[in-house]
N, C-alpha and C positions, 0 to 999 in steps of 0.2 A: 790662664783662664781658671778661677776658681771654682771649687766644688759643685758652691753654691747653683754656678750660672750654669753646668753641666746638667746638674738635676733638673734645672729649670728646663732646659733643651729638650730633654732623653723624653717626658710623656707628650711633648708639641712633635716631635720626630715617630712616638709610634701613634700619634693619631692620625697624622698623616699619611703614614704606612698603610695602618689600616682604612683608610679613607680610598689611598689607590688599589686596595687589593679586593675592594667593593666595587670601583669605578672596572677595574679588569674583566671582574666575574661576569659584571651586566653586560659589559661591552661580547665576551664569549657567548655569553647566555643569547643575548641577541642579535649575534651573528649564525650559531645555530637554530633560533629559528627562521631565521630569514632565510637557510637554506633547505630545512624541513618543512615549513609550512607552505601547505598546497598558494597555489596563484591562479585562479583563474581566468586572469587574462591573458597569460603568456600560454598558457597550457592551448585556448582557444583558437589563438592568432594565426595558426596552420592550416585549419579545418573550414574552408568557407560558410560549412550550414554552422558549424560550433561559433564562430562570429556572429553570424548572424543573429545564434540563439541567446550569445552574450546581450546582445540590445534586448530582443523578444524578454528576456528574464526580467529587464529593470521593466520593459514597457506594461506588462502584466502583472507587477507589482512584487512578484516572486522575492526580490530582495528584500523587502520590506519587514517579511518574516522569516528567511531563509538566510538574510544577509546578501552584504554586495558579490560575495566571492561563495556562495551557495554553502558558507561555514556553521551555517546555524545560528539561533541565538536562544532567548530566553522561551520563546513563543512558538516555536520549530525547531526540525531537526537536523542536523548536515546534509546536506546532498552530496557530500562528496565520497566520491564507490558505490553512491548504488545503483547508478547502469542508468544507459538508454532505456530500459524495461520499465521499471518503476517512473522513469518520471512520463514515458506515452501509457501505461496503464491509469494514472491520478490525471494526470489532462486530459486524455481521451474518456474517461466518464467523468468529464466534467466537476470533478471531485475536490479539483483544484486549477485556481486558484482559489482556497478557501472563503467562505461569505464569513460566517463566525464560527468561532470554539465550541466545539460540541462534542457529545458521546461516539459520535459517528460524523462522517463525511457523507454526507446524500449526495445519490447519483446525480448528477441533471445535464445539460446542455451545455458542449465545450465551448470556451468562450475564442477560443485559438482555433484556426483549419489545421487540416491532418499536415501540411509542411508545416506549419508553424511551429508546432507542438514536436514533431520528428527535428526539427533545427531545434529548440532546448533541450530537448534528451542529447541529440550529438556533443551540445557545449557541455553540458552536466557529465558525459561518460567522459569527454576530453579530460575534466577536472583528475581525474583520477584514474587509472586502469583497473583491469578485475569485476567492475559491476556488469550483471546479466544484461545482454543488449537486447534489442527487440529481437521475437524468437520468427522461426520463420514455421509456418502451420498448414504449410503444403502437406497433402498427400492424408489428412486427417479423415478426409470422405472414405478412406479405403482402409480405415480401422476398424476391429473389430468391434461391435455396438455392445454385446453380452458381456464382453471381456471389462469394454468400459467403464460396466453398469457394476461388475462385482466391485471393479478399484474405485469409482463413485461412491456407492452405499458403506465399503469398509474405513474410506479416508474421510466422504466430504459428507455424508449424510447425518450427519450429528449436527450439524449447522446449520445446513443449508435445504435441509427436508430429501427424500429419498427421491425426488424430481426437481432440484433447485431449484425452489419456491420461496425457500430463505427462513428463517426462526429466530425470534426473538435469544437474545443472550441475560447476561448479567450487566446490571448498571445500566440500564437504557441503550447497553449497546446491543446489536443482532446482523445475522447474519442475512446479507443482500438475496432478493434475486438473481437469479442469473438468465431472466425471460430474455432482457437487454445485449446480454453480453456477447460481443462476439469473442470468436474461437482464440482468437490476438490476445484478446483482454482476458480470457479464462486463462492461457499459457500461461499471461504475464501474472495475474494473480498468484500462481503455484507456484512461481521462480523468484517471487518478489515478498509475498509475504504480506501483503498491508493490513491495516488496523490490525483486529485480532487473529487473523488468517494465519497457519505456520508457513514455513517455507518448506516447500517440499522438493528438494535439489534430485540431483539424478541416482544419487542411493538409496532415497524412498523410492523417486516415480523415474522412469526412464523416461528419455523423450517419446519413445513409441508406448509408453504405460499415458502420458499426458493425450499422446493423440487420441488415444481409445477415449480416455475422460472425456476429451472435447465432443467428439463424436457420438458419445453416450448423449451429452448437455443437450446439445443440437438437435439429436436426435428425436428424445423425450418431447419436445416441443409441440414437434406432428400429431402424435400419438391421440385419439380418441380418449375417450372415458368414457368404456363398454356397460360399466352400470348407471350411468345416464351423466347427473349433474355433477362436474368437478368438485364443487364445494372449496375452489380455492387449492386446492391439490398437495394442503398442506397435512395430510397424515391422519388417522384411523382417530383423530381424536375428534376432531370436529364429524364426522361421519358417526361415531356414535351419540355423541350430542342431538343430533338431528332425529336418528333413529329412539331415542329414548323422548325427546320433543312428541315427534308426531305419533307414538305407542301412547304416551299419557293423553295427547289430544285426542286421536281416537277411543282412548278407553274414557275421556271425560262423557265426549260426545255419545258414546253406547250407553253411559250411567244414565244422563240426559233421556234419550230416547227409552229405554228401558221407564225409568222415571215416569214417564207423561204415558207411557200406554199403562198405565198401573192405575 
């Protein structure tokens, strides 16, 4: 064999070298994700309500922006780890399934019954471990109400008005009432975190610090408004609006009367 036909060999022999040590990589590269990356339907196939929730997901369009296997995509964000909690707080006020993209998600009417929505949280906590599950808010009636009201006004009243009546934010977005909420939906709020809300885990609030909140929330509800008309109960800003209003109306109307007996 001469030189020649050697040389000729040697760069056909390392591209093909290199061609299978390409063909290798990918081949590993996607054998470890096919053993890291989450599956949603095997993860489900255990859990009869997680089954169940796996159909409920396509039937309500949920993959559509969430993806078939709740991975996310361009439009949404993974559901996979964030609990039974998060996904019965966004379906149970009707939050989601979303209408259109927006600053915010308005509350409105669930489109799914309370099993419905409890069977896609089940398939969605299936997906992954770790996420906050629905909390249980027994025993909240026999919280302290004052105790509440301090860890209210020091955590949530920047937001949500010192009677959660809710306030405008940045960017068209603002923070909800909480007339609607019930005690479920306020937990799941503080353990979940949505839109702009933090999370507030058990090293900010304990769970007997969250019952007091609830029970503050709930409470505030009943309560009178001993100097007459609410005004909305959103805060000492619109009450002196009012009170400076009806000072210059009365002082027009004395200039008036003063005026005409002259």
């Amino acid at each position: 064999m001469t030189s020649s036909t050697l040389a000729a060999r040697n760069p056909r022999r390392r591209r093909l070298a290199g061609a299978a040590i390409v063909l290798v990589a990918l081949g590993l590269l996607t054998l470890l994700y096919s053993a890291l990356a989450p599956r949603g339907s095997a993860a489900s196939s255990a859990d009869p309500d997680a089954a169940a929730g796996q159909k409920l997901f396509n039937k309500f369009s949920c993959a559509s922006c969430h993806g078939l296997n709740a991975e996310g995509g361009a439009r949404a964000p993974s559901l996979i780890g964030v609990g039974a909690a998060a996904v019965d707080f966004q379906m149970g006020t009707g939050r989601m399934p979303l209408q259109h993209h927006g600053a915010e998600a308005p509350r409105k009417q669930p489109v799914a019954t309370e099993q419905e929505i409890h069977q896609i949280a089940a398939y969605v906590a299936s997906l992954a471990p770790g996420g906050p599950g629905i909390p249980d808010v027994a025993g909240y009636q026999q919280a302290d109400v004052a105790y509440g009201g301090a860890l209210f006004r020091t955590n949530c009243a920047q937001c949500h008005n010192f009677v959660g009546s809710g306030g405008e934010l940045t960017y068209g977005r603002y923070a909800p009432t909480l007339a609607e909420a019930t005690p479920t939906q306020i937990y799941e709020a503080m353990i979940t975190g949505p839109e702009n809300m933090p999370v507030f885990g058990n090293r900010t609030l304990t769970h007997e610090q969250k019952l007091a909140v609830i029970k503050y929330v709930t409470s505030v509800r009943k309560q009178a408004d001993p100097g007459g008309a609410g005004l909305g109960r959103i805060g000492p800003v619109s009450e002196t609006v009012v009170g400076i209003l009806v000072a210059l109306g009365l002082s027009v109307l004395g200039t008036i009367w003063i005026g005409s007996r002259a």
